[in-house]
C-alpha positions as CSV (number, residue, x, y, z in Angstrom):
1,X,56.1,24.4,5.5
2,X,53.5,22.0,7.2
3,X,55.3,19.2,9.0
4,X,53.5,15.3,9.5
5,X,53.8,15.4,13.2
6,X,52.3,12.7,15.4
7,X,52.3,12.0,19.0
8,X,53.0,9.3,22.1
9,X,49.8,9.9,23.7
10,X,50.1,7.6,26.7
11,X,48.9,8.3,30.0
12,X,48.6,6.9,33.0
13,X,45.0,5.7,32.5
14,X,43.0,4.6,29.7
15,X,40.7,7.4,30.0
16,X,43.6,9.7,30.5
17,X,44.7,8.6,27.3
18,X,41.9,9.2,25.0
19,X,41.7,12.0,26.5
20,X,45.5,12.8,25.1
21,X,44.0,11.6,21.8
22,X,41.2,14.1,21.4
23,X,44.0,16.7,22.8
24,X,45.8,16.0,19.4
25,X,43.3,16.1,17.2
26,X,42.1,19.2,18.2
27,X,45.8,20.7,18.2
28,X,45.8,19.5,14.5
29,X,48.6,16.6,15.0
30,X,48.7,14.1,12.0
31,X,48.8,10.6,14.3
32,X,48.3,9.3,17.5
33,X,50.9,7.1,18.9
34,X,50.5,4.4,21.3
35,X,53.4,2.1,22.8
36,X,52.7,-2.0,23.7
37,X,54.3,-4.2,26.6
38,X,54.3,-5.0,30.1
39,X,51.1,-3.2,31.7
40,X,50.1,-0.7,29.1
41,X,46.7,-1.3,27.9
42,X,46.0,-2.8,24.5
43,X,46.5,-0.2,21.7
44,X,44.0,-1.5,19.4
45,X,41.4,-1.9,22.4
46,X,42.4,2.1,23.3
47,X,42.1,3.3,19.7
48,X,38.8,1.7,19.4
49,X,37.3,3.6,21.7
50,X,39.4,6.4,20.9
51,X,37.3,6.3,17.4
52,X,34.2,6.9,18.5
53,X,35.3,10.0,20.3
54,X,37.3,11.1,17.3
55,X,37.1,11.8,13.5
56,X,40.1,12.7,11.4
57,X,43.3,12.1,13.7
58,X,45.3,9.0,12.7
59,X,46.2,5.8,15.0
60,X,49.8,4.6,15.3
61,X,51.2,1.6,17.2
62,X,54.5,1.9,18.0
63,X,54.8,-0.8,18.2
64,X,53.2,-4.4,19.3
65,X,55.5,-7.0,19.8
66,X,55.2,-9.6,17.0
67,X,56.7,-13.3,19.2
68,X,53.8,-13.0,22.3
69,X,51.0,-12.6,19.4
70,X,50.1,-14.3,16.3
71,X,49.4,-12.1,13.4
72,X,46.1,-13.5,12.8
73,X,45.0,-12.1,16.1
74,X,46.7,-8.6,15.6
75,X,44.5,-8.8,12.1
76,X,41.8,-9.1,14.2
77,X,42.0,-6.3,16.7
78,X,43.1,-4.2,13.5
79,X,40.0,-5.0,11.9
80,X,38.3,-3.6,14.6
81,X,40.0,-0.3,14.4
82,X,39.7,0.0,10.8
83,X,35.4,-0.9,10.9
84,X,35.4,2.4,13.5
85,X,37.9,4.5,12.0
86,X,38.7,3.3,8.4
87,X,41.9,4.1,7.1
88,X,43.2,5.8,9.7
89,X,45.0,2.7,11.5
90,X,48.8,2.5,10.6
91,X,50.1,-1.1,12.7
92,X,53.5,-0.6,13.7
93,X,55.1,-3.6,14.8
94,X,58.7,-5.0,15.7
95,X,60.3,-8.0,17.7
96,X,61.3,-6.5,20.9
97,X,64.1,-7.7,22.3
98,X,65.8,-10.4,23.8
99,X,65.5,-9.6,27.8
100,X,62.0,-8.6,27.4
101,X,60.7,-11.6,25.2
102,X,62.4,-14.3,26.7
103,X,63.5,-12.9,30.3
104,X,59.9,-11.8,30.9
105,X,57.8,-13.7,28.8
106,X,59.6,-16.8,28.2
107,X,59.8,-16.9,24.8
108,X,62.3,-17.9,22.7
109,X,64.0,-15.0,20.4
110,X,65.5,-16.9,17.2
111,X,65.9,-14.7,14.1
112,X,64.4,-12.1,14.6
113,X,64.3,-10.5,11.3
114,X,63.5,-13.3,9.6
115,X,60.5,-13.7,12.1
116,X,59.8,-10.1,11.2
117,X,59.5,-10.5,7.1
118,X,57.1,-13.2,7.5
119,X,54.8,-11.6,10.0
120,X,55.1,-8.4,8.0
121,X,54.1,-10.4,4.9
122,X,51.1,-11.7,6.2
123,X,49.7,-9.0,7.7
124,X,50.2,-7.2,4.5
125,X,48.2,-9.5,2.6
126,X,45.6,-10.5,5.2
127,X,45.1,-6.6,5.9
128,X,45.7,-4.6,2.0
129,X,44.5,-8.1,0.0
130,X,42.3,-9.2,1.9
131,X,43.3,-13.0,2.6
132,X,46.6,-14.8,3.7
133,X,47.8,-18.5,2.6
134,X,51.4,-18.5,4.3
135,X,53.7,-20.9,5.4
136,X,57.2,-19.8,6.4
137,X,60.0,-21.4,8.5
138,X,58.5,-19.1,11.5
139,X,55.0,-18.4,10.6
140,X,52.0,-20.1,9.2
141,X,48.9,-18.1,8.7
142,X,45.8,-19.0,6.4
143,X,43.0,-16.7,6.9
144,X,40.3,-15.4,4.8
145,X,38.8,-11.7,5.4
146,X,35.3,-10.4,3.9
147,X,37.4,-7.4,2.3
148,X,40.5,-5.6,2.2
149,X,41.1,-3.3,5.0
150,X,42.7,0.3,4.8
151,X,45.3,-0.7,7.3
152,X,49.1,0.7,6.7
153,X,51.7,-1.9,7.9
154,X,54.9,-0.3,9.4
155,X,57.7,-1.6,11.3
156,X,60.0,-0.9,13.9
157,X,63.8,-0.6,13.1
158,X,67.1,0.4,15.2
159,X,70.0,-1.2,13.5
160,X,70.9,-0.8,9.3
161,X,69.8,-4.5,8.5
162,X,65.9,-3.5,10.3
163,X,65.9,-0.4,8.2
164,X,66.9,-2.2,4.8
165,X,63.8,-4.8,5.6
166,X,61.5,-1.9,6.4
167,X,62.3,-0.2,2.3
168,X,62.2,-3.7,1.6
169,X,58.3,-4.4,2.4
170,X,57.0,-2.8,5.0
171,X,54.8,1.0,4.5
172,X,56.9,2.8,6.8
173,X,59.9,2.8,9.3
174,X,59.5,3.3,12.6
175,X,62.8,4.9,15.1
176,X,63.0,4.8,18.8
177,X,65.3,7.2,20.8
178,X,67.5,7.5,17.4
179,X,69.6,10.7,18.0
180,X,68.6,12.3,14.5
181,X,72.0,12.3,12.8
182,X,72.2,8.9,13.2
183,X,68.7,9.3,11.4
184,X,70.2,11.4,8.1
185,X,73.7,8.9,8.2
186,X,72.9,5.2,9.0
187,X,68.8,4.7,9.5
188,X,68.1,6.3,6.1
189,X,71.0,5.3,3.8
190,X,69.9,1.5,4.8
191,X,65.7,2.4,4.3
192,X,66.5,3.7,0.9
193,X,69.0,0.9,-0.4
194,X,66.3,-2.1,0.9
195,X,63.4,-0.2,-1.3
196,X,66.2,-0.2,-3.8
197,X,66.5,-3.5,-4.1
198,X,63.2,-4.3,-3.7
199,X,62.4,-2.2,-7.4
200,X,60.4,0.4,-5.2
201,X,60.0,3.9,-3.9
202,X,61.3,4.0,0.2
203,X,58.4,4.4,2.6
204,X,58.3,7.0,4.9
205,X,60.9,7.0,8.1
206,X,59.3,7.8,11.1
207,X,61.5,9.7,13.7
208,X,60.7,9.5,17.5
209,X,61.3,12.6,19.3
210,X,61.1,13.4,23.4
211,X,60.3,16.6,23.1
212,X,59.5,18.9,26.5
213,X,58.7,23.0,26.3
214,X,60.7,23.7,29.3
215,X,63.5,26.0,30.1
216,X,64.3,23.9,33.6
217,X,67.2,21.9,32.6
218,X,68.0,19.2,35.3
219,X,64.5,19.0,35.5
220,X,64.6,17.7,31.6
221,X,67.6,15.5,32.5
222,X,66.1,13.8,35.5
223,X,62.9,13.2,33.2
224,X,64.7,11.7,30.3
225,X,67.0,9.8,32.8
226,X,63.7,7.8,34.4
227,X,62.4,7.2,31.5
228,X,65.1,6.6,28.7
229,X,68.0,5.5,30.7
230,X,67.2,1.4,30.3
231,X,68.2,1.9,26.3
232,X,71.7,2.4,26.9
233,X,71.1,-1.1,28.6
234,X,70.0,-2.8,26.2
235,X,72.4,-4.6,23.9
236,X,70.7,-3.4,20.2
237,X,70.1,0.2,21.6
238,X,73.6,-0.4,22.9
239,X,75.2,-0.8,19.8
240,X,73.1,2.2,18.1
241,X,74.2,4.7,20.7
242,X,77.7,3.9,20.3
243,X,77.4,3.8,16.2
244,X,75.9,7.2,16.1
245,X,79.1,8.8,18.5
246,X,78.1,7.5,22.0
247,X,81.0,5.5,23.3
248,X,79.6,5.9,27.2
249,X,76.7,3.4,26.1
250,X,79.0,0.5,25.7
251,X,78.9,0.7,29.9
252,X,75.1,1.1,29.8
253,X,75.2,5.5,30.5
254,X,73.2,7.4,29.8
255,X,74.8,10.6,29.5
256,X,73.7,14.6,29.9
257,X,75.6,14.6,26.4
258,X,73.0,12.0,25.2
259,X,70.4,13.3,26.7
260,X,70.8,16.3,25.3
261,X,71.2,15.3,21.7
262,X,67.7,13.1,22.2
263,X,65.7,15.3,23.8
264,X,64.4,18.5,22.4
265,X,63.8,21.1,25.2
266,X,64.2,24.1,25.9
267,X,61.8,27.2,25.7
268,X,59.0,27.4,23.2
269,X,60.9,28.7,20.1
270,X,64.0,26.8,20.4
271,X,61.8,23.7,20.5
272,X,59.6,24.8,17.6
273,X,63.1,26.2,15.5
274,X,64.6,22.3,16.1
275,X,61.7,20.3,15.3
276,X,61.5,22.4,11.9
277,X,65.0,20.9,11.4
278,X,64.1,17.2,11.4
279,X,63.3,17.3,7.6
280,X,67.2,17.9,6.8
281,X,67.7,15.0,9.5
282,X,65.8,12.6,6.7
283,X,62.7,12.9,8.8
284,X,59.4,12.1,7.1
285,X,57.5,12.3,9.7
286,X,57.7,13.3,14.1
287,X,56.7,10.8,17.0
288,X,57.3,13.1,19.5
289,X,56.6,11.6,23.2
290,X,56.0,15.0,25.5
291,X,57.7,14.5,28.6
292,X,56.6,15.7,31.7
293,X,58.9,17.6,34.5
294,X,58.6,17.8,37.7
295,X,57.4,21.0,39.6
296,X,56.0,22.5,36.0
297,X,52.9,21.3,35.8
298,X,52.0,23.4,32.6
299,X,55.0,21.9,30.8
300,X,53.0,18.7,28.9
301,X,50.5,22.1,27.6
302,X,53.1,23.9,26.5
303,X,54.4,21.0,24.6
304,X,51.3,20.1,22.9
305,X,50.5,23.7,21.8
306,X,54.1,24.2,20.2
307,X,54.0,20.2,18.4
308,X,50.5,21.8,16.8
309,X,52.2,25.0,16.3
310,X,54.8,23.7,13.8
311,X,52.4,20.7,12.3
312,X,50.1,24.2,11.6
313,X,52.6,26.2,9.8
């Protein structure tokens, strides 16, 4: 059975990016993925250039950091997308957290979820009616558009009470470095009793997945260890780890045993057997981030031909 399968196509340059993008769409992947922060160029500037080199592939953020920006002017880079690629823009968005928001940008960090809800509720009806009149205890937005847009609003979500606001309102959940049981047992559960609540059917949950073709282990492990080992680090991701059967993240490790249960690796059909599994997991849909290894140049190929593989069949 077909599988929704989308992935982190960052690169090291912007035209190394796009060029990531068209490498999707040609492999048949459902969504491109693309993070925000620190240097990384703007997602919406990259996926509007992306569109006009482009036709059916979808464009994900995952996700843009809603205290540095006001929604209004996320509304207006969406609009953007949406005018060169209409309805193909899903805007993922999420608070960050505290070290990066405040120790980076020196911003404060007060209720975040609160702050969440009422960007998510303006940007739902600035971008799916058309026009916004808000004013919250965080936010105040009034804004009128010439139309309705056919923008998706998602949000990102690590802990139960993110989840629950996610089936609340938002049109999708988004996961980061979630081991997958912790998917199926705590992310899920939550996203289904919020939509509950809210009289309505739960959006989709988006899984993120490192995923690597490659049968050099230590290879993998010093990969994932550059590249995933701040998480354990951080205090929410912290707390995650050690909910879903990680007790070594309460000192910050990032363990081979964690490694191992986040990143899928290995050669082509044990990758392509465990990403068919994610749908028992509770995972609507994949955002699989290909990671590179060392001394195998051929590995980020391999990769991309198995995520199309599976997304194919």
């Amino acid at each position: 059975m077909p599988q929704t399968i989308g992935v982190h196509a960052s690169a090291a340059t912007v035209q190394e990016t796009i060029a990531n993008i068209e490498r999707a769409e040609r492999e048949g992947l459902a969504t491109a993925w693309l993070t925000s922060g620190g240097a990384a160029a703007d997602p919406l500037a990259v996926f509007a250039a992306a569109a006009l080199r482009t036709s059916r592939i979808g464009f994900g953020t995952s996700v843009i950091p809603t205290f540095p920006r006001h929604p209004i002017a996320v509304v207006q880079g969406a609009v953007a997308v949406d005018a060169l690629a209409p309805g193909r823009l899903r805007l993922g968005v999420g608070p960050s957290h505290r070290p990066m928001i405040e120790g980076a940008l020196g911003l404060g960090f007060e209720r975040p979820l609160e702050h969440l809800r009422e960007y998510l509720t303006v940007l739902h009806d600035a971008l799916q009616q058309g026009r916004t009149d808000f004013t919250g205890r965080r936010i105040t937005a009034h804004l009128q558009l010439p139309a309705p847009t056919g923008v998706r609003v998602l949000a990102s979500a690590l802990r139960p009470n993110a989840f629950r606001l996610c089936g609340e309102i938002a049109e999708g959940a988004i996961s980061w470095v979630c081991p997958l049981p912790y998917i199926r047992d705590v992310a899920a559960p939550a996203l289904r009793a919020g939509a509950e609540a809210a009289g309505r059917q739960a959006p989709p949950l988006i899984a993120h997945v490192p995923v690597v073709v490659s049968t050099d282990v230590e290879g993998v492990r010093a990969t994932a260890r550059r590249q995933l080992s701040v998480y354990p680090r951080l205090p929410f991701y912290s707390a995650m780890f050690q909910d879903a059967g990680f007790p070594e993240a309460a000192n910050g490790e990032l363990s081979d045993r964690m490694i191992d249960a986040l990143v899928v690796h290995g050669p082509a059909e044990t990758v392509a057997a465990r990403l068919r599994e994610a749908p028992s997991f509770a995972a609507d849909e994949l955002l699989a981030t290909p990671l590179p290894v060392a001394g195998d140049p051929e590995a980020l190929s391999r990769t991309y031909a198995v995520l199309g593989e599976v997304a194919r069949a």
